[in-house]
N, C-alpha and C positions, 0 to 999 in steps of 0.2 A: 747113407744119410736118410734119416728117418723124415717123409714130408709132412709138413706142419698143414694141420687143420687150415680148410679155405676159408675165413668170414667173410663177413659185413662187417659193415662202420655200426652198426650196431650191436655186433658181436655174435649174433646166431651165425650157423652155417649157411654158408649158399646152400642155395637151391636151383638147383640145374636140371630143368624137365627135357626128357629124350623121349622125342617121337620118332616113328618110323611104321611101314607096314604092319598091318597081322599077319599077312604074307609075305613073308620076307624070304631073300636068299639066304643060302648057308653064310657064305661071303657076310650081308649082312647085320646076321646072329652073333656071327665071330668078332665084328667090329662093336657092337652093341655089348655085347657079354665083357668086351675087354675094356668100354667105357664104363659101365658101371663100376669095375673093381678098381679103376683108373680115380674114378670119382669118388670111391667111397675110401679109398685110401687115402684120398685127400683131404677127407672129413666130410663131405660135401652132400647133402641128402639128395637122394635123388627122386626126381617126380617122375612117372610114366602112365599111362592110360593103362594099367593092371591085368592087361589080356594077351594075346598068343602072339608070337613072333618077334619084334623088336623089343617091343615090350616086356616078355617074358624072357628073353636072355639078357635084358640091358641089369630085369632084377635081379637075376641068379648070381651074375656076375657082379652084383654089390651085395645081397645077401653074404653071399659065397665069402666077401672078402668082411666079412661083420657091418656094411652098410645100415642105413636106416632110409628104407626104400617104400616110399608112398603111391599108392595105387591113386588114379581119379576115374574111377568108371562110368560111364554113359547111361549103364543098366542100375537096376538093383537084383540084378541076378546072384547071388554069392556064389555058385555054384562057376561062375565063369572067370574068375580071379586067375591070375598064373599063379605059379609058388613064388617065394623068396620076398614077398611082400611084407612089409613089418607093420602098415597100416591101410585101409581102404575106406577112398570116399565115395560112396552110393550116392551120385547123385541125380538118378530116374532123370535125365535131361538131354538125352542124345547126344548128337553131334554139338550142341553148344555147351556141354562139359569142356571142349576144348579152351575157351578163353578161359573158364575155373584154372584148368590146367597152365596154360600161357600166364597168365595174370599172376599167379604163385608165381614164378619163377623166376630168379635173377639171371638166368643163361640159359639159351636154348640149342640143343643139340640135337638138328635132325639127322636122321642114317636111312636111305634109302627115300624109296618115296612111294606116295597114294596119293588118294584125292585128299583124303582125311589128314595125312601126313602135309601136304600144299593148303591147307586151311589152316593148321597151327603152324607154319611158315607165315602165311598172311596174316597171320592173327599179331604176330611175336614184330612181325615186321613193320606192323602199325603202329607197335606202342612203341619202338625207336630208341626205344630207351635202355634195352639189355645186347650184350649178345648173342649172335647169330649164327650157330658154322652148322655147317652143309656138310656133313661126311658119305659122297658119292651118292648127295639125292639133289634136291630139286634144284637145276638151274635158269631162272627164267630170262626173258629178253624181249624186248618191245615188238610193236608192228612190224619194224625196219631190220629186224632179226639182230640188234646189239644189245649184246649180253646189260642185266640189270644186275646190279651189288646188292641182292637179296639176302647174301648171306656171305662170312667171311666163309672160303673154301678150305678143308682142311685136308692134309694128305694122309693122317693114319689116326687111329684111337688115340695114342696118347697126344697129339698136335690137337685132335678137338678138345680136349680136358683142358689142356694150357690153355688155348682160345677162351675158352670161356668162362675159366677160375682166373684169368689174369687180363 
């Protein structure tokens, strides 16, 4: 069964941004590499911050599968871009590229974790209104050490795709 294009009630493709480390494990890479092709076979554009580690395998792994995969970089470096990107936005704005990022996007899928990666959770987590899954990053919890519902938990690549396309 061949799966059918993710939309909107609008009719465009979702857009499902995947954050996670620049340094990332292999683990990681592997889960990220297999979301993108997870994503893009479901039609689904994918956002990522355009640089090394999650990033650069979530692309390869939706180039790879014919995706159409959008960079948002912090720099205007061109030179620091990963492969497998089909477009890139320069926009000289550092770390608050990430709401650029979060704000685009009808779904959010983070894979492991950073500071940078717990700031596009926070960001994604404010606006309340998309969702959320966590595949083996960030899980937070209050003062009193009880777990908070920052994000729906996912158990492999393909469970964070359905989460978030559905």
């Amino acid at each position: 069964m061949t799966p059918q294009p993710s939309r909107l009630s609008s009719g465009t493709a979702a857009q499902v941004a995947v954050c996670g480390p620049r340094d990332c494990t292999a683990a990681e890479a592997g889960w990220a590499e297999e979301v993108g092709r997870l994503l893009a076979a479901a039609g689904a554009t994918v956002l990522c911050g355009g640089g090394t580690g999650v990033m650069a395998a979530v692309a390869e792994g939706a180039s790879r599968a014919g995706g159409l995969v959008i960079g948002v970089r912090p720099d205007t470096d061109r030179s620091a871009v990963c492969p497998g990107l089909s477009a890139v936005l320069y926009t000289g704005m550092g770390e608050a590229r990430n709401a650029i990022l979060i704000h685009s996007a009808d779904a959010v899928i983070v894979i492991g974790g950073s500071w940078g990666t717990l700031s596009e959770l926070a960001l994604a987590r404010h606006r309340g209104t998309i969702p959320i899954i966590s595949l083996g990053g960030w899980q937070i919890h209050d003062a009193a050490g009880k777990p908070i519902a920052a994000a729906q938990l996912a158990s492999d690549p393909a469970d964070a795709v359905h989460r978030a396309l559905n």
